[in-house]
C-alpha positions, -999 to 999 in steps of 0.1 A, spaced: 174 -577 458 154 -578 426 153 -541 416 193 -543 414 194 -575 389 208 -562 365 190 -566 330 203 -563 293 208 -526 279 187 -530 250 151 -527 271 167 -487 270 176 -486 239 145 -500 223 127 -472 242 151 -445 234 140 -454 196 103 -459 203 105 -431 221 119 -409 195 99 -421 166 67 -413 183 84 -377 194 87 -374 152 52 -381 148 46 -356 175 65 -331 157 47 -336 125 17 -328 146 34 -291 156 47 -283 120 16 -261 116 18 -247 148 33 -210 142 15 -204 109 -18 -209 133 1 -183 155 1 -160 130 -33 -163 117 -49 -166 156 -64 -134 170 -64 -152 206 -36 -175 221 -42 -193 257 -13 -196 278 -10 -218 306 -12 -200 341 18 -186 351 38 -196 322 26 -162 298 62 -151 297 66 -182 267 57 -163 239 51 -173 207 78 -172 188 75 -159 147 68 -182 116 104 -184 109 121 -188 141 95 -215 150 102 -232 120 136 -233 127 130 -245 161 112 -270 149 138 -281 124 160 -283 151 138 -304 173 136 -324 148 173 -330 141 179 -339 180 149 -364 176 170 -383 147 202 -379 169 181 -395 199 166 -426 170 195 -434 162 223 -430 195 243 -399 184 255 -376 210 224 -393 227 224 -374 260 230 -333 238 203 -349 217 177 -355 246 186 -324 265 176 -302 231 149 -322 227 138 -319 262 142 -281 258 126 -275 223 93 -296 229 86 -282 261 91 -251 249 66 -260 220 43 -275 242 41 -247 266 31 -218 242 -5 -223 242 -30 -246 261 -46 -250 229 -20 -279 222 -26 -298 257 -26 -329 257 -19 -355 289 4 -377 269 22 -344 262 29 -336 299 42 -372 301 65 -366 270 78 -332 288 85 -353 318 99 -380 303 121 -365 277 134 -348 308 142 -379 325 161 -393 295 183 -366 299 200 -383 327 195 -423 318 225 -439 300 208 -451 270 234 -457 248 226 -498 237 223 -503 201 239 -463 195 260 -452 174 278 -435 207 283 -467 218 299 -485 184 322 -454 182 333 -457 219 338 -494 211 358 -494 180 384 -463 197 389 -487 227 395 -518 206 418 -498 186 438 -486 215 439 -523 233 447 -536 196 479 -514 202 487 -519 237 483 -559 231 495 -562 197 468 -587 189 481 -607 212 443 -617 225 410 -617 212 386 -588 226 354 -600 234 328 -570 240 311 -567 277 269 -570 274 257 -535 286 238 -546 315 216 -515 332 195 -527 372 160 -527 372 152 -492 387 162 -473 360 134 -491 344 
């Protein structure tokens, strides 16, 4: 009965933001990744995953770039779920070029940037405060101002914790 109490919305959101401001520092980490690349004589990939190649200065700059954009989306709730799919995608891509990066928290990060991908964690987003002011603009016209809208606590149950 416990694990389906539900529980306020912002224990997700707080985590969506730690979670993407440590991702950022994580990314700061990688910005010197493909310059290494190109300068390396030997790169070790993981077994079985060879077919992830390294990618040029450039393009992995971009990708970077872009990895780093989704991690601001995720920080701060905008198109939160696009934002944690790219995210998922671009830093285990990263991560998976060379077992010269591995790390143990960075197998967790893959996993659990994957699992955000599918967790509504839209408390305290800008998702959310859009969403909200659209709806309270449509009920404004349906009621005429007739009542006072009062805005539902996002409430999420315990196992998605």
């Amino acid at each position: 009965a416990n694990l389906m109490t539900p529980v306020h919305g912002s224990t997700l959101g707080i985590f969506r933001m730690g979670l993407a401001i440590n991702m950022l520092i994580q990314n700061d980490k990688f910005s010197d990744v493909f310059r290494n690349f190109q300068t390396s004589t030997l790169v070790l990939p993981y077994a079985g995953l060879g077919f992830f190649l390294p990618l040029d200065r450039e393009s992995g700059d971009w990708l970077l770039q872009i990895n780093r954009i989704s991690l601001y989306f995720l920080l701060f709730g905008l198109m939160t779920r696009g934002a944690a799919v790219v995210n998922w995608l671009s830093f285990t891509y990263l991560f998976s070029i060379c077992e010269s990066n591995h790390n143990n928290h960075y197998i967790l990060l893959c996993h659990v940037t994957f699992l955000v991908c599918f967790i509504d964690m839209s408390w305290g987003s800008l998702d959310r405060e859009l969403w909200l002011l659209r709806t309270r603009g449509r009920r404004r016209r349906k009621l005429a101002g007739a009542t006072k809208l009062v805005r539902p606590p996002m409430t999420v149950p315990h196992w998605h914790l």
